[in-house]
C-alpha positions, 0 to 999 in steps of 0.5 A, a space after each residue: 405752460 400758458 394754462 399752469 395751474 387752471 382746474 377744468 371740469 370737463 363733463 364728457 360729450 362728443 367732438 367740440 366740446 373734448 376738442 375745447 378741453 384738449 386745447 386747455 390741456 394741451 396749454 397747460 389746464 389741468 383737465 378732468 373729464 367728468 364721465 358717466 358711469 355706466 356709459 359704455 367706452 369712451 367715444 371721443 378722440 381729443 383727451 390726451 392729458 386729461 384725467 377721467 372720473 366717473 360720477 352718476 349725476 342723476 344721483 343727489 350725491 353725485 350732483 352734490 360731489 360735482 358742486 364740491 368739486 366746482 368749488 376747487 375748480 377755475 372751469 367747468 365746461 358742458 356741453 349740453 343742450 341748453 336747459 339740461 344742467 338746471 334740470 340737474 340742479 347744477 345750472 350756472 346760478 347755482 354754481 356761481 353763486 357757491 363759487 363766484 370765481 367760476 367760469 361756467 362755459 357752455 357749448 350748444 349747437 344754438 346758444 342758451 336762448 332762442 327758438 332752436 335753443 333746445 332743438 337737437 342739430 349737427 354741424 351741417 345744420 348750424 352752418 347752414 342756419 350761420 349762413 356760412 353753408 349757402 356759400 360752400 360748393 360748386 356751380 349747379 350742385 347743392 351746397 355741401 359742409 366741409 365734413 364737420 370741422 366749420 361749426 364743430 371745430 372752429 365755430 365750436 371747440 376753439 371759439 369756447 376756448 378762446 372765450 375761456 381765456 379771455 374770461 380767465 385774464 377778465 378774472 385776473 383783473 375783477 375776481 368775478 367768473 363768468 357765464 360763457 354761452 358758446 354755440 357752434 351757429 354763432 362761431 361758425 358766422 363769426 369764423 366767417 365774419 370775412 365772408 359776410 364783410 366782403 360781399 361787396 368786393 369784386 371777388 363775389 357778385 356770382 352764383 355759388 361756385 363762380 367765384 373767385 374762391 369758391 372753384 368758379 376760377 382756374 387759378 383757384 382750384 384742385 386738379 387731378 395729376 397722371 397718378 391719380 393724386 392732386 395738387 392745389 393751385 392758388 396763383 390769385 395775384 399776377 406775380 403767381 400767375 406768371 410763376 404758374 404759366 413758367 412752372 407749366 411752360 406756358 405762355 399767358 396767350 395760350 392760358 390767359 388769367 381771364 376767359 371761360 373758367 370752365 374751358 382754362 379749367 379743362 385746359 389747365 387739367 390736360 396739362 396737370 395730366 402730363 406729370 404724376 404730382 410729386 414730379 409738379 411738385 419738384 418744379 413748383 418747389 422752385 417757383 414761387 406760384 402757390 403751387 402745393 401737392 395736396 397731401 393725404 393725411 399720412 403722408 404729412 408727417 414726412 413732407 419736408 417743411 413738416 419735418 422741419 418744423 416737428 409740426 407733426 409727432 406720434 401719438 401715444 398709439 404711434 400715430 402721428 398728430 398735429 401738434 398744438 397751435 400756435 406755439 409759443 415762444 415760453 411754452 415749458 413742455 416740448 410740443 411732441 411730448 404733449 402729443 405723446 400723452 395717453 388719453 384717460 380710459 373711463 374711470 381711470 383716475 376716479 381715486 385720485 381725483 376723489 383724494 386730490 378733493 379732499 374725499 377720504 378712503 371711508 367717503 370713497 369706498 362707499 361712493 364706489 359701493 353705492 355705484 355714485 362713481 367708477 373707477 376702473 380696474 376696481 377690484 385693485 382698488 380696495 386693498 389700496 384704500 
């Protein structure tokens, strides 16, 4: 496992920063997420392999635990607004300086300093200040986000943890950790560094939704099929091109690759109306058109080439995720056992965890009397002790 022997602290939050964890974990961290007490359940959805431990860090001792804990840990990684952790007294000089090995990742919507630095956003707002919303949608319709997976996911949880890394191998060489300041604006204009660099080449120049791949052509664009499903079609290139027109038993003067876009889009769709999806798909199959059903998510587990590459396992509910990505040639676990693993209620390793640090039963039982921390299923654990 790539990550074999790395500690992370994970203080709990919401989406991208339990998704940066997971990739962690999913390549061998281990990850400990840091949960509130008294918070309720946990509302995150990206935990498998990670262990939870519930620690009151408005308490002095719950804050002085966490510093002990960074002092054994490689990572912490927190997801607050900027700001938040120096309030605590837990902010990266601090941390830092009683552990100069740590790498200190910080996920925000807006980075640590800055005018928006301590203004609250979602991912519709940090792609739309990323500049990365202005291009999304079609021709006369308001810009619209792809639901949250832009700033979130790929501007938030994987940049942070590909900053992870590659603060991980700096530490291989120097000694030194490291302040990582992730935010979701930034990731999603860097995620996007295409977009902005390509801006002079014949595929732009139009209005949002005219353009080649923003749905202002017919050859590249989603159509509805007889059954009410859809297929996606990106024959861009004239090799595509002509295996779609074979595919569709069309000739190049009855739909030709350039015209009205919206007048081959109306012809394009009344002849991709003729056949239920699966029934396309069985042709273009055969052709080499960038011709592909666009499959509902439970379906993706049973497509053929899925199914082949094990891409898709049951989750511990019997669900079936994407497993890891990219995969690697040395990786020592099989992928879908790690799909398989459970992830942590609350509070459900607090003991363990306090042990593993170090904390004696007489030091837990009284963290546990005090309310500093939680563990569940608690009547079971004093007899234990």
């Amino acid at each position: 496992m790539a990550l074999k022997g790395v500690k992370v602290l994970e203080l709990a939050g919401l989406a991208p920063a339990p998704f940066c964890g997971m990739i962690l974990s999913d390549f061998g961290a281990d990850v400990i997420r840091v949960d509130r007490t008294d918070h309720g359940f946990n509302q995150s959805v990206t935990d498998r392999g990670k262990r939870s431990i519930q620690i009151d860090l408005k308490h002095t001792r719950g804050k002085e635990m966490l510093k002990e804990m960074c002092l054994k840990s490689d990572v912490l990684l927190e997801p607050f607004r900027a700001g938040v952790m120096e309030k605590l007294g837990l902010g990266p000089s601090v941390m830092l300086e009683d552990n100069p090995k740590l790498i200190y990742a910080r996920l925000t919507g807006y980075g640590q300093f800055g005018a928006f630095a301590k203004k609250a956003g979602h991912d519709i707002n940090y792609i739309a200040l990323s500049g990365m919303l202005s291009k999304l949608g079609r021709k006369d319709e308001p810009p619209y986000a792809p639901i949250n997976l832009l700033a979130d996911f790929a501007g938030g949880g994987l940049t942070c943890a590909m900053g992870i890394m590659a603060a991980l191998i700096e530490r291989h060489k120097t000694g030194h950790g490291q302040v990582i300041d992730a935010n979701m604006t930034e990731g999603a204009a860097y995620v996007g560094s295409w977009i902005y660099k390509s801006q002079d080449r014949f595929f732009w120049g139009k209005p949002r939704g005219e353009n080649f791949l923003d749905s202002g052509s017919h050859f590249y664009e989603t159509y509805a099929t007889k059954d009410g499903k859809f297929l996606a079609v990106g024959a861009i290139e004239p090799q595509f091109y002509d295996q779609l027109l074979i595919g569709l038993g069309l000739t190049s003067d009855e739909l030709p690759q350039f015209g009205n876009p919206d007048e081959l889009k109306a012809k394009l769709q009344r002849v991709f109306m003729g056949k239920t999806r699966d029934e396309w798909t069985q042709i273009f199959d055969k052709l080499d058109a960038c011709v592909t059903p666009v499959l509902e998510m439970e379906e993706t587990s049973t497509f053929a080439h899925h199914q082949e590459r094990q891409a898709f396992a049951p989750n511990a509910k019997g669900q079936f995720d994407p497993i890891p990505a990219p995969r690697l040639s040395n990786h020592e676990s099989s992928y879908s056992d790690i799909v398989a693993r459970a992830e942590p209620e609350m509070g459900a390793d607090t003991n363990a965890i306090l042990r593993e640090f170090n904390f004696s039963s007489a030091e837990i039982e009284v963290l546990l009397d005090d309310k500093i921390v939680q563990q569940a299923s608690q009547p079971d654990l004093k007899s234990k002790l």
